[in-house]
C-alpha positions in Angstrom: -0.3 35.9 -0.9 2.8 33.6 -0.2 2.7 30.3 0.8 3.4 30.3 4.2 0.7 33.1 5.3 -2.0 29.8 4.4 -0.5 27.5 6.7 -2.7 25.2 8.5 -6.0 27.1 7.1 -8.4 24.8 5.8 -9.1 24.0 2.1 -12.2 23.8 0.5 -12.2 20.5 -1.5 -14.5 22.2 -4.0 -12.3 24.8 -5.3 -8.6 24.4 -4.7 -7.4 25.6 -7.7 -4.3 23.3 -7.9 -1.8 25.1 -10.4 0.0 21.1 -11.7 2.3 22.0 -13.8 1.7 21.3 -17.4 4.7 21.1 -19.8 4.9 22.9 -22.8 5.4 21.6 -26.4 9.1 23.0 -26.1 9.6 21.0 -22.9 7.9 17.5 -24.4 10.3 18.2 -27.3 13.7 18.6 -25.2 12.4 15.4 -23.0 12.0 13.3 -25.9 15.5 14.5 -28.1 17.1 14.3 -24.3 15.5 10.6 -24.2 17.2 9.6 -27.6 20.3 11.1 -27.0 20.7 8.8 -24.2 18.7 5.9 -25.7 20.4 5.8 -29.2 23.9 4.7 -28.2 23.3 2.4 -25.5 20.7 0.6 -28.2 23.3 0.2 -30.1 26.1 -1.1 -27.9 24.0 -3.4 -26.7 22.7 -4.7 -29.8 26.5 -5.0 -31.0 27.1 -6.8 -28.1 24.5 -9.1 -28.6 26.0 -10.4 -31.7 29.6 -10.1 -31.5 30.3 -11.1 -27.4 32.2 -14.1 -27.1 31.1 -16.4 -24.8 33.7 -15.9 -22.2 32.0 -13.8 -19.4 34.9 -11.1 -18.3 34.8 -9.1 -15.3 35.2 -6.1 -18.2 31.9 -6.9 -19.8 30.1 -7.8 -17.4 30.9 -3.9 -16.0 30.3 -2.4 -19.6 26.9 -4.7 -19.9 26.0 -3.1 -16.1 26.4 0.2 -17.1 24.6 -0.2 -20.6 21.5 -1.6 -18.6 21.6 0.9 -15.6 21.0 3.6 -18.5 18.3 1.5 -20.2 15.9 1.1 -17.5 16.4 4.7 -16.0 14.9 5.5 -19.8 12.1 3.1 -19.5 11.5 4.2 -16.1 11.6 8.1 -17.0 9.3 7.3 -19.9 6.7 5.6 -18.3 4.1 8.0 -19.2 5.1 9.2 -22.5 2.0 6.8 -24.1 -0.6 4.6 -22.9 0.2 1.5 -24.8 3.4 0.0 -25.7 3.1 0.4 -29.1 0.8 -2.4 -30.6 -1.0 -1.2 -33.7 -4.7 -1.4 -33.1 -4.3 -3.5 -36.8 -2.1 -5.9 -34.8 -4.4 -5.8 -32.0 -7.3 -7.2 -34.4 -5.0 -10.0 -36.2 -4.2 -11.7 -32.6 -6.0 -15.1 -32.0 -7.9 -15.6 -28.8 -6.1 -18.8 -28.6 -2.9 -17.1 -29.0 -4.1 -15.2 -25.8 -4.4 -17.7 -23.5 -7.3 -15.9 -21.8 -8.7 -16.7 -18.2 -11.4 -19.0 -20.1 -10.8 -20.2 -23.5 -14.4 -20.0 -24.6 -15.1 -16.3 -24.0 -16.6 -14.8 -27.2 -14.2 -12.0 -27.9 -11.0 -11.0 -26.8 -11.6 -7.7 -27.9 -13.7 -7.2 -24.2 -10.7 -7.6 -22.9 -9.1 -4.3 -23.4 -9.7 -2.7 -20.1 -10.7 1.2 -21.1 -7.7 3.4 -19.8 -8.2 6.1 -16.8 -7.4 9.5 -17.7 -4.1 10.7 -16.4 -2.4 12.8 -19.1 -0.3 11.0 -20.8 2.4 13.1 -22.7 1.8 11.9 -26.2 -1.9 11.4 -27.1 -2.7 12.7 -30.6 -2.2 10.0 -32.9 -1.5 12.6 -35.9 1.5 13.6 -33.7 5.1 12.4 -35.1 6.3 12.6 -31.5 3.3 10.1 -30.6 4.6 7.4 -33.2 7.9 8.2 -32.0 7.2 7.4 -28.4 5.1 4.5 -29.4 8.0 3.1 -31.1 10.6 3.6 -28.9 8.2 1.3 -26.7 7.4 -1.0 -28.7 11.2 -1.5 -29.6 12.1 -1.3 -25.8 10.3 -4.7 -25.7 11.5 -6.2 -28.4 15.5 -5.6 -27.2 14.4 -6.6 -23.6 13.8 -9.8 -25.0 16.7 -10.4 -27.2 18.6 -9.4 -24.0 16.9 -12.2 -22.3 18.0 -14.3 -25.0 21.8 -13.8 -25.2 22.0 -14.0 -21.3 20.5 -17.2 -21.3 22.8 -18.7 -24.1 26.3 -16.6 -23.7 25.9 -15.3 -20.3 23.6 -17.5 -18.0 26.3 -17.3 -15.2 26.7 -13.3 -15.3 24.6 -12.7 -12.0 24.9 -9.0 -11.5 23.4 -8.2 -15.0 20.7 -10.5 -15.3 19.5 -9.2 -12.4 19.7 -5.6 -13.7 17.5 -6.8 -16.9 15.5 -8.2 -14.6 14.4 -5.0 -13.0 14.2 -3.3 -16.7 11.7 -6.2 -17.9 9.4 -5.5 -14.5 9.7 -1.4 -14.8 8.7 -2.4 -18.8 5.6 -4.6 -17.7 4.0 -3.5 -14.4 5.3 0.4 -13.9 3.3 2.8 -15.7 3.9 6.3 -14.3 3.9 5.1 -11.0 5.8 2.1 -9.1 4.4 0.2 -6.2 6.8 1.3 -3.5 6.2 4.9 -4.6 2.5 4.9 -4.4 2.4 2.8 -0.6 4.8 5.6 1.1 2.7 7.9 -0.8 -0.6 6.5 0.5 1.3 5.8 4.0 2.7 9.5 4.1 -0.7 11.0 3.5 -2.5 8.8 5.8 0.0 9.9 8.7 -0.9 13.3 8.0 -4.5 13.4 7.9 -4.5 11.8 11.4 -2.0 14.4 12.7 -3.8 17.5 11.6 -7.5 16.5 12.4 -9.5 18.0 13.9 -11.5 16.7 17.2 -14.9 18.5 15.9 -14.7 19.3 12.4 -13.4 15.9 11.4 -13.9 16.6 7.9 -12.1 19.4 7.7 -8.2 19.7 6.5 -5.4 21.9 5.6 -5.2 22.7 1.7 -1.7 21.0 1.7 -3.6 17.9 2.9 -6.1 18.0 0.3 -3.6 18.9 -2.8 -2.2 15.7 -1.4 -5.0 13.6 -1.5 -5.4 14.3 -5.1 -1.6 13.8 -5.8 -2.2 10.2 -4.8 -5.7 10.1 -6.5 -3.5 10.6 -9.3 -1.0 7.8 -8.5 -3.9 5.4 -8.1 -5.1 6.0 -11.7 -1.3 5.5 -12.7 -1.2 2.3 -10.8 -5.1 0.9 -12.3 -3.6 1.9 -15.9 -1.3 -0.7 -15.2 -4.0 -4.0 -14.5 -5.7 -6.0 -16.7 -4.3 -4.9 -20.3 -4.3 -6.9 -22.9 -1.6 -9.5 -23.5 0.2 -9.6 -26.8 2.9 -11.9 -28.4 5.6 -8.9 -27.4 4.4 -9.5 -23.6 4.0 -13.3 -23.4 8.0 -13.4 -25.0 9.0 -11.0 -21.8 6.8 -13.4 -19.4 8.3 -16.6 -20.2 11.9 -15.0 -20.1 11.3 -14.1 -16.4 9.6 -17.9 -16.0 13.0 -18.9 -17.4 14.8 -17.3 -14.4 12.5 -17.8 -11.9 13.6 -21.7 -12.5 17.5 -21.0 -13.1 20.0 -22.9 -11.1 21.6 -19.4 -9.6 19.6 -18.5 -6.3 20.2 -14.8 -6.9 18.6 -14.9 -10.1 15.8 -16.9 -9.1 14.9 -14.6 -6.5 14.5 -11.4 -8.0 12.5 -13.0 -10.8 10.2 -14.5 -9.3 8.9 -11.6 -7.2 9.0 -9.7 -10.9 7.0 -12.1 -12.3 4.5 -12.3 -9.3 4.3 -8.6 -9.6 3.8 -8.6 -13.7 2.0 -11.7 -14.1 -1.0 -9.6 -12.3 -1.0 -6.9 -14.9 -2.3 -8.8 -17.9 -5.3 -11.1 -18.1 -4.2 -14.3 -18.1 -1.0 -14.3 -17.9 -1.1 -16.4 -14.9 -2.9 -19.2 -17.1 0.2 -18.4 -19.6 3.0 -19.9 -17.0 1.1 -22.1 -14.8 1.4 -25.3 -17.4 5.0 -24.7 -17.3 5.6 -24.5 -13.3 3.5 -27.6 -12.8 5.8 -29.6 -15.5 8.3 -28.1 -13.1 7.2 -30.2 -9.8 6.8 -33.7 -12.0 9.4 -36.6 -11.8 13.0 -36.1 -13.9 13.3 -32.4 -13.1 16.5 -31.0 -11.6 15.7 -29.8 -7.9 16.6 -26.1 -8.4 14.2 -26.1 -11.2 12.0 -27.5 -8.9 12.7 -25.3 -5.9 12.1 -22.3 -7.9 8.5 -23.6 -9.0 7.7 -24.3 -5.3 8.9 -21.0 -4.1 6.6 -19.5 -7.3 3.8 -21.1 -5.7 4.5 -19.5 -2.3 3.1 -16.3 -4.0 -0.4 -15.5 -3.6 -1.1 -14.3 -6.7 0.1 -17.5 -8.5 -1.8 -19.7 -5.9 -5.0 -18.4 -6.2 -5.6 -20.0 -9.8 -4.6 -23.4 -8.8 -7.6 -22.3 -5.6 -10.2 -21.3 -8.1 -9.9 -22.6 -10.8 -10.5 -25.9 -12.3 -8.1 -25.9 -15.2 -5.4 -26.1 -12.8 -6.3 -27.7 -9.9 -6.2 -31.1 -10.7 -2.9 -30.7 -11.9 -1.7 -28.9 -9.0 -3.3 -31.1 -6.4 -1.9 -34.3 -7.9 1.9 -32.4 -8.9 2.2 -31.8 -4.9 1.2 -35.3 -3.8 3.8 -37.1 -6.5 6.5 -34.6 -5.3 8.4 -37.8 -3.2 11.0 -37.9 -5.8 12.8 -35.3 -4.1 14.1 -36.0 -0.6 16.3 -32.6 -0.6 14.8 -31.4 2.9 14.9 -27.4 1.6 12.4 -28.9 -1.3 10.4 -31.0 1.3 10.2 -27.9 3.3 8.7 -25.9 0.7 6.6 -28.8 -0.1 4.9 -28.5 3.3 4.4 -24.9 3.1 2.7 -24.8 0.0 0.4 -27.6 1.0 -0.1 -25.5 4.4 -1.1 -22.4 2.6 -3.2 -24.3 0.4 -5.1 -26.3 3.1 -5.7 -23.1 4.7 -7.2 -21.3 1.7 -9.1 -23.8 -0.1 -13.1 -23.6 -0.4 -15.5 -25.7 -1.6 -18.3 -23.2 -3.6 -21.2 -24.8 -5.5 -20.7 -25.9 -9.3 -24.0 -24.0 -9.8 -25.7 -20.8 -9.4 -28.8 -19.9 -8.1 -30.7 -16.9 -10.0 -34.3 -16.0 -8.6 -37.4 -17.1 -9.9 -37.9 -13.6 -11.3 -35.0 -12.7 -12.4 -35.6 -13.6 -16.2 -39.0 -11.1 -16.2 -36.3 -8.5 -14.7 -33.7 -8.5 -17.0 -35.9 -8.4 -19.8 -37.5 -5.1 -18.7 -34.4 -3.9 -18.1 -32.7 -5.4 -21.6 -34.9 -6.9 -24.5 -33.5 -10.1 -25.9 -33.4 -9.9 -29.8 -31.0 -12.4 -30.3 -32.0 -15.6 -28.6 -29.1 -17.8 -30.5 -26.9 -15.9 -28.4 -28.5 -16.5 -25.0 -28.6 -20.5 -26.1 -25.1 -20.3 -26.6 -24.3 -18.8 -23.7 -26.7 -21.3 -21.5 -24.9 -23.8 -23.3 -21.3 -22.5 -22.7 -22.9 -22.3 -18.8 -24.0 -26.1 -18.5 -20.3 -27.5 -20.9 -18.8 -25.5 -18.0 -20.4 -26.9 -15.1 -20.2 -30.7 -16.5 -16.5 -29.8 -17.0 -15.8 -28.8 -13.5 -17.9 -31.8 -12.0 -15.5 -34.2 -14.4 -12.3 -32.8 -13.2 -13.7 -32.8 -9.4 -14.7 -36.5 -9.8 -11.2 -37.6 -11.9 -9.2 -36.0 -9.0 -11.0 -37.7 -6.1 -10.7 -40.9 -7.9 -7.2 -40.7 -8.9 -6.5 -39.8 -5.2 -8.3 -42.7 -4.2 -6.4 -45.0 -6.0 -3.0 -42.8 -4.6 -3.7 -44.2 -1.7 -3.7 -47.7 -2.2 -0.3 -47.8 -3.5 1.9 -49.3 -0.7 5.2 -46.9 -2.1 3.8 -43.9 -0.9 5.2 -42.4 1.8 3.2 -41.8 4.7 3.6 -38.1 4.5 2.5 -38.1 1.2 -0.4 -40.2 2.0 -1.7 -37.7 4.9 -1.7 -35.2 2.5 -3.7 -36.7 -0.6 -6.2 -37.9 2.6 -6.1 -34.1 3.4 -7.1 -33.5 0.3 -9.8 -35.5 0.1 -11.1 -34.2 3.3 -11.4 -30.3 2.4 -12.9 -31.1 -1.2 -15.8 -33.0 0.1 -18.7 -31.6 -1.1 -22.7 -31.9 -0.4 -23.7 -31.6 -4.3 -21.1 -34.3 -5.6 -23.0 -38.1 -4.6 -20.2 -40.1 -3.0 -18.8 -43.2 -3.9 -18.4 -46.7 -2.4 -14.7 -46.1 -2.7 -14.9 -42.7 -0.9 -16.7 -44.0 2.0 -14.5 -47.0 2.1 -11.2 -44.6 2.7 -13.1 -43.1 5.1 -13.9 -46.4 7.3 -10.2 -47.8 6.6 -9.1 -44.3 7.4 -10.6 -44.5 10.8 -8.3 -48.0 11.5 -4.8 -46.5 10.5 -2.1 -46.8 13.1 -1.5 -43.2 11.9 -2.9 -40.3 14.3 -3.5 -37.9 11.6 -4.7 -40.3 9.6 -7.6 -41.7 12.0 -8.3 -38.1 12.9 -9.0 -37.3 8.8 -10.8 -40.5 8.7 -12.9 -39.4 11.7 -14.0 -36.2 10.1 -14.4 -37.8 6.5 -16.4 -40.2 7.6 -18.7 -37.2 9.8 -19.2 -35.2 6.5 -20.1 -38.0 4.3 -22.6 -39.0 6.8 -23.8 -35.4 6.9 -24.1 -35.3 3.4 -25.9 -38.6 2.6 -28.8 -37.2 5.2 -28.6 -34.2 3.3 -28.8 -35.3 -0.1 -31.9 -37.7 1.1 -33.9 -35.1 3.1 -32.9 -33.1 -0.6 -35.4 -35.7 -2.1 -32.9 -34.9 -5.8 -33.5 -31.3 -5.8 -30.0 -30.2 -6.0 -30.7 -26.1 -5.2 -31.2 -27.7 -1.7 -28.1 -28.8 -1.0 -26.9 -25.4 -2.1 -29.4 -23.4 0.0 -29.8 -25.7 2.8 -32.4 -23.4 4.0 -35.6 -25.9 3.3 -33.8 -29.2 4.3 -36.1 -30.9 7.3 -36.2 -34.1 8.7 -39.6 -35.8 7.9 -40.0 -37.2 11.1 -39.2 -34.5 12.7 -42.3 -32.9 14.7 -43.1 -30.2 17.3 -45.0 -30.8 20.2 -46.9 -28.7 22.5 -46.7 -29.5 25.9 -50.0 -29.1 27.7 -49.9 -27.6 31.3 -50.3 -30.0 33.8 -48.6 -33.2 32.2 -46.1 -34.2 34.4 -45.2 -37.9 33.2 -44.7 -36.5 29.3 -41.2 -37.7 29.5 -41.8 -41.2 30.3 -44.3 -41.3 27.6 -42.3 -40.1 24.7 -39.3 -42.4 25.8 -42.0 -45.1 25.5 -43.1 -44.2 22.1 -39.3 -43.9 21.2 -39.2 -47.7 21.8 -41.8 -48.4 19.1 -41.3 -49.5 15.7 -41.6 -46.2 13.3 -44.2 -46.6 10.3 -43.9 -43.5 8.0 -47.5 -43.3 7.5 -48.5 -42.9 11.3 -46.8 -41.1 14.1 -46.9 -43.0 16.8 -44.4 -40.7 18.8 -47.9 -37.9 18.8 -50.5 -40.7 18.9 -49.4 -42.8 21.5 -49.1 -39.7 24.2 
């Protein structure tokens, strides 16, 4: 039966007996000889190039060096699913610190929970008795290692050749982030199949497709796995050197360099766990006083990224830093850098949230977990209570340092009004019911309500709403602090129902009486006087 006599029949998802090609030992062994014949030679140029260029950039070498990097990352690219790793011995795995990791948290227990188990997608080279598999592995592992020797002689013979540091910046992103499958490829993928399903279906068998629909779905099934191969691996030494090259020229003075890198290193920085912690000191060293403004420009239009953001949302390493970096940014009156400055504050306005320092686990949940899980080991669920409450303490800390320090922000008469709306702004979204305020807090808020600034009343206004809110909620509370959480139990004492009898026609005069009299808490004169 040929191909086109199935047309437009419907598949059976069960059985579609997809014939994927599978190559044959011959064919792995002509890919990989075909690799090195055109890996070898460029390796080498390159690395002569690296230690006998002069440092006089020439339109010549600059076209040689473009050439030379054009054929490196169409190898990288093309042998993106040779092997799973990038060629870490599992020995070298085992020797790495956790503090050379720079994890999310830097009291987890082990970093080795951190190596995400790989999907199944056939990777070419899998037997580790294979010569061909220590072959690939090394011609990673070396990839990496000349990507960032490359990133090294731009930076101190060549930081003004545009066209191929741009070029190497596309080969450290296809190194990183592309693993068998790159982004763009898998959304017009996704798109394509999407379009297709809606054009062929059916109005009453709405489950039902043509096989070339199906054999498509799994196609991108297949692209997914390629894609989730690529998150949360573990970070070595050999990545972090890659990471802070691209950090380097996300901050350079060149506009076209900055550009590129930054969108590589928003892209990459989401592929390893905690790489985001790795550059986020160094970006907000970028935004403090004495730092040239396209240094600072390029950490600004960093933060403009989601996926850089989000820490600084979340998490409370970093957002005391961040909150207090944006509201110092007055040294620079460039209005490109002001503008950015506004936008980022926007965004982060906009996305902040206020959840609780605590969590709230049922009454039961300890009898559940134990019939689902004995506890032999109660040292370990001591240390891990304890690592619970150090954490906890530590977020209240840095919540309380960065109110005050705002606080005091605002009293000094140098600060620009801008500036001053914003650390007020601040102040109003981090407000929280669980946190007692402070005379000084409520102070702002009064003062606040005074300014000759219209933003600046209208923040007061609401400040000074909330922390009324929250004073009668922490007092109904009576100290239990899962209240303020829930807020579900929270009632005013003299708070009462009444039940109006039929007949009663002068009920409202009487309560506005009774409204009149002095309150004692041990009677209720608003039900005994009617």
């Amino acid at each position: 039966m040929h191909a086109h006599e199935t047309w437009g029949q419907s598949g059976d998802p069960a059985c579609l007996d997809i014939q994927w090609h599978v190559p044959s030992e011959a064919e792995k062994d002509f890919a990989l000889e075909y690799l090195f014949h055109c890996w070898t030679p460029t390796v080498e140029r390159l690395s002569e190039i690296i230690k006998t260029a002069p440092e006089v950039n020439t339109h010549e070498q600059s076209n040689e060096l473009c050439r030379l990097l054009a054929v490196m990352r169409n190898c990288l690219m093309g042998s993106a699913t040779m092997v799973a790793d990038d060629g870490l011995d599992e020995e070298e795995m085992i020797e790495i610190e956790p503090d050379d990791m720079n994890c999310d948290d830097d009291d987890d227990e082990d970093h080795q929970q951190y190596i995400a188990k790989r999907l199944e997608v056939g990777y070419v080279f899998t037997d580790p008795q294979d010569p061909r598999t220590k072959q690939a592995r090394q011609f990673r592992k070396s990839a990496g290692e000349l990507i960032h020797a490359l990133a090294g002689f731009f930076k101190t013979k060549r930081e003004d050749d545009v066209e191929s540091i741009k070029i190497w910046i596309k080969i450290a992103r296809a190194y990183l982030s592309e693993r068998g499958a790159e982004k763009s490829q898998f959304e017009r993928s996704k798109a394509g199949y999407s379009y297709a399903k809606n054009l062929v279906k059916i109005p009453v068998c709405k489950k039902e497709y043509p096989r070339n629909i199906l054999i498509r779905r799994a196609y991108n099934h297949h692209l997914l796995r390629l894609r989730l191969n690529a998150m949360g691996r573990l970070r070595t030494p050999h990545h972090d050197a890659i990471l802070y090259d691209l950090l380097d020229f996300s901050l350079s003075s060149y506009a076209d360099i900055r550009k590129p890198s930054q969108v590589a290193l928003s892209a990459t920085a989401r592929c390893f766990r905690g790489a985001k912690s790795l550059v986020l000191p160094t970006l907000l060293d970028a935004l403090q006083p004495g730092t040239t403004a396209d240094r600072m420009k390029g950490a600004l239009y960093l933060f403009t990224h989601k996926s850089m953001l989000l820490p600084c949302l979340r998490d409370w390493k970093f957002i005391p830093g961040f909150i207090m970096s944006i509201c110092h940014a007055q040294h620079q009156d460039k209005p490109t850098i002001q503008e950015l400055i506004r936008k980022v504050f926007m965004e982060y306005i906009s996305n902040v949230h206020s959840l609780s320092f605590r969590v709230l686990t049922p009454r039961d949940i300890t009898s559940i977990l134990e019939s689902i899980y004995s506890i032999t080991d109660e040292s370990k669920v001591a240390q891990l209570e304890a690592k619970v409450n150090s954490r906890s303490m530590f977020q209240v800390s840095a919540y309380t340092g960065l109110i005050d320090h705002l606080l005091g922000f605002l009293q000094d008469s140098r600060v620009h009004w801008r500036f001053a709306t914003m650390a007020a702004n601040f102040i109003e979204v981090l407000l929280r019911a669980d946190v007692k305020p402070t005379a000084a807090l409520a102070r702002f808020a009064n003062e606040a309500t005074l300014s000759e600034l219209p933003t600046m009343r209208r923040i007061g206004v609401s400040t000074t709403t909330q922390l009324l809110l929250y004073i009668k909620q922490r007092t109904l509370a009576s100290g239990n602090p899962d209240l303020l959480i829930t807020k579900k139990a929270l009632r005013n004492p003299l708070k009462i129902e009444i039940q109006v009898p039929e007949g009663e026609h002068n009920l409202s005069q009487q309560l506005l009486q009774a409204s009149f009299e002095p309150i004692d808490v041990n009677k209720r004169y608003v039900v005994y006087n009617i």
